[in-house]
N, C-alpha and C positions, 0 to 999 in steps of 0.2 A: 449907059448910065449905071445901070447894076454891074454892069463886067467893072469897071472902076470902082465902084463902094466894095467891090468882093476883093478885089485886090487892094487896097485897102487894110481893110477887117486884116488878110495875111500878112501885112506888110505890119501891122503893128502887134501881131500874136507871137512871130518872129522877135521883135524887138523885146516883149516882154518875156519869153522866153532865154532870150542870151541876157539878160538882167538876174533871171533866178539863178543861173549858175556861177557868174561872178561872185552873189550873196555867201554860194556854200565852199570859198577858198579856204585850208584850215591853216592858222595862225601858227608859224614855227615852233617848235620844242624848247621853251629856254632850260639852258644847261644850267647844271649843277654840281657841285665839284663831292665828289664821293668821298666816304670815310678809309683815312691813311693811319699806320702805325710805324711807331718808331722802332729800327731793328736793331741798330750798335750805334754804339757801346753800351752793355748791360745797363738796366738802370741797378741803381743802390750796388755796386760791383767796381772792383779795381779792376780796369782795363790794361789786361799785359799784352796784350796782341798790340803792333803799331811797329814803324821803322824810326830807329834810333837817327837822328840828325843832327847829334850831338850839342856841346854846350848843355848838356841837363835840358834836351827838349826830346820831345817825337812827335811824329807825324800819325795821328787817328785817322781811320775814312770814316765819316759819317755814315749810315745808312738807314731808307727808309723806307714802306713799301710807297706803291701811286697811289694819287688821287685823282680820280678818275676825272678827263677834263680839265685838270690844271694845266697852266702853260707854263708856269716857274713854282718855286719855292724857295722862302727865305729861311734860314739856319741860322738861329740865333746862341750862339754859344756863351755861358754867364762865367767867368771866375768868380769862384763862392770865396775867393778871399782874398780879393781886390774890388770885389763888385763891380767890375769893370767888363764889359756885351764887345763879342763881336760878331757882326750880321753877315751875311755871304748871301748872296741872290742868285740860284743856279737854275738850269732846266733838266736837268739830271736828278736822280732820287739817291745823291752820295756826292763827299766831297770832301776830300784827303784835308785836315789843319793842322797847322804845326803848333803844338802847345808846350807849355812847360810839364817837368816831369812832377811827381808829385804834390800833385792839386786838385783839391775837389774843383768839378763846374756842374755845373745843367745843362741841358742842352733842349731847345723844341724846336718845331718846323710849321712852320705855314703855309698851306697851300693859295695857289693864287689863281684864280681867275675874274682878267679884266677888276672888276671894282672889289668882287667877291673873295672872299678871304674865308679858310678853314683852321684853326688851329690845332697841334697835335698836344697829347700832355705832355707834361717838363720831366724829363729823367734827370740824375743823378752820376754819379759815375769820379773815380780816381783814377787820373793819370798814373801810366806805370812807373816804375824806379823809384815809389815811396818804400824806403827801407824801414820809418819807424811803427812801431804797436802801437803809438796814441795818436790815433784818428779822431775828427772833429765829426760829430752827427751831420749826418745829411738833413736838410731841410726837410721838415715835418711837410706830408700830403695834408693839406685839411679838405673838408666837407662840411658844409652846411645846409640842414633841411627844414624845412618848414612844420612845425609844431601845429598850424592852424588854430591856436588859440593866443598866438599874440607872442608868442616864444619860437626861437630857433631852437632846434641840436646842432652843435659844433663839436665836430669828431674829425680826428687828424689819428697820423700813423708816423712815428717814427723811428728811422735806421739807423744802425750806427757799425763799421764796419769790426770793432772788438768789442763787439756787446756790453759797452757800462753806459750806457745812457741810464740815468739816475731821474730823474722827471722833469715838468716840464714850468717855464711862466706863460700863462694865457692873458693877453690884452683884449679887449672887443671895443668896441665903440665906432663914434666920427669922426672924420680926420681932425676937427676941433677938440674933439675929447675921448683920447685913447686911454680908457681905465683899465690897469691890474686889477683883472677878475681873480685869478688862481696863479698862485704862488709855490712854486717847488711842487708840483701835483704830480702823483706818478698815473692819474687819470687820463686815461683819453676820449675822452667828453664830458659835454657840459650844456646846459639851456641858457639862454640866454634873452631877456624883454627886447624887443624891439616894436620900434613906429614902422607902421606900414608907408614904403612908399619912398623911406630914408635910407641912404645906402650908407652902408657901415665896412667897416675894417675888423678881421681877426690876424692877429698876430701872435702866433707861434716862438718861442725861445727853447729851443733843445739843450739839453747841458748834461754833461756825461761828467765821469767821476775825475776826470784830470783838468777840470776845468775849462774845457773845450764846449762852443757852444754854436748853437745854426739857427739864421731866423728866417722865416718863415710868414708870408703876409697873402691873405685872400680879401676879396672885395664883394660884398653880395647886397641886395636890393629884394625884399617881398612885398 
């Protein structure tokens, strides 16, 4: 009778033993898609490097560095003066496009993994075999920071590749009510009221001295 209760007692110090090691399994690494930078075309720069494919077009390669863990990225290319996007979805960090010759665009890149999404910042850039001196301003960078007293700072940077950018119009507000705050300002910054909570619009208007002009819109929420 005891030889039974003692085997037993083992048979179940066993059992709760292979229970405690089940408990300490460690839970897999979720991946995370690492920080990428954009390599070409210059930003704020006319790009002469590229193969001519005639018709007044060339072919750019994109490039970008990795992100670490990505399994694609989408390459979003903007004509800044047709405003018309076009996306390419590649697993490569570069990807040759045939564009028109003299044209400003933008360009950014998104990394991808599964649901997870990275975005790079938006460069700038002209197509080669623009022959003429009056260039239109590149889209104004903005920045907005929080003030902590109920106010933003709104600070933007703007390029223009024959230096006459002459100043700027600043817009802020809600998509219901976009106000001209500054008018022809040759400032770059400004404070501005906002409600916590509310997301708002800045828009940017660059305008240089031949009447050429670039807009510019950010979206922000404090």
């Amino acid at each position: 009778m005891r030889l039974a209760i003692k085997l037993i007692l083992m048979g179940l110090l066993i059992v709760s033993c292979g229970g405690k090691d089940s408990d300490n399994s460690t839970p897999p690494e979720e991946k995370v898609l690492g920080d990428f930078n954009l390599v070409f075309p210059d930003n704020n720069l006319i790009c002469t490097e590229g193969e001519d494919n005639g018709n007044d077009g060339v072919s750019i390669e994109f490039q970008w560095s990795a992100s670490t863990n990505a399994t694609s990225y989408e390459l979003e290319i903007t004509n800044q003066e047709t405003n018309s996007t076009d996306t390419r979805t590649v697993t490569t960090t570069s990807l040759a496009a045939g564009l028109p010759k003299g044209t400003q665009f933008s360009w950014t890149v998104t990394a991808i993994l599964g649901a997870k999404t990275l975005a790079s910042d938006s460069w700038n850039f002209y197509s080669e075999g623009t022959s003429t001196g009056n260039f239109a301003p590149f889209p104004a960078e903005i920045s907005v920071s929080d003030n902590g007293d109920g106010t933003v700072n709104v600070s933007w940077v703007g390029e223009d590749l024959d230096d006459d950018l002459i100043n700027y119009d600043v817009y802020i507000g809600t998509s219901d009510n976009l106000e001209l705050i500054l008018e022809n300002t040759t400032n770059e910054n400004t404070s501005y009221n906002i409600t916590a909570g509310e997301q708002y619009i800045v828009q940017i208007v660059s305008k240089d001295s031949n009447d050429n002009t670039s807009t510019s819109r950010t979206y922000f929420t404090f």
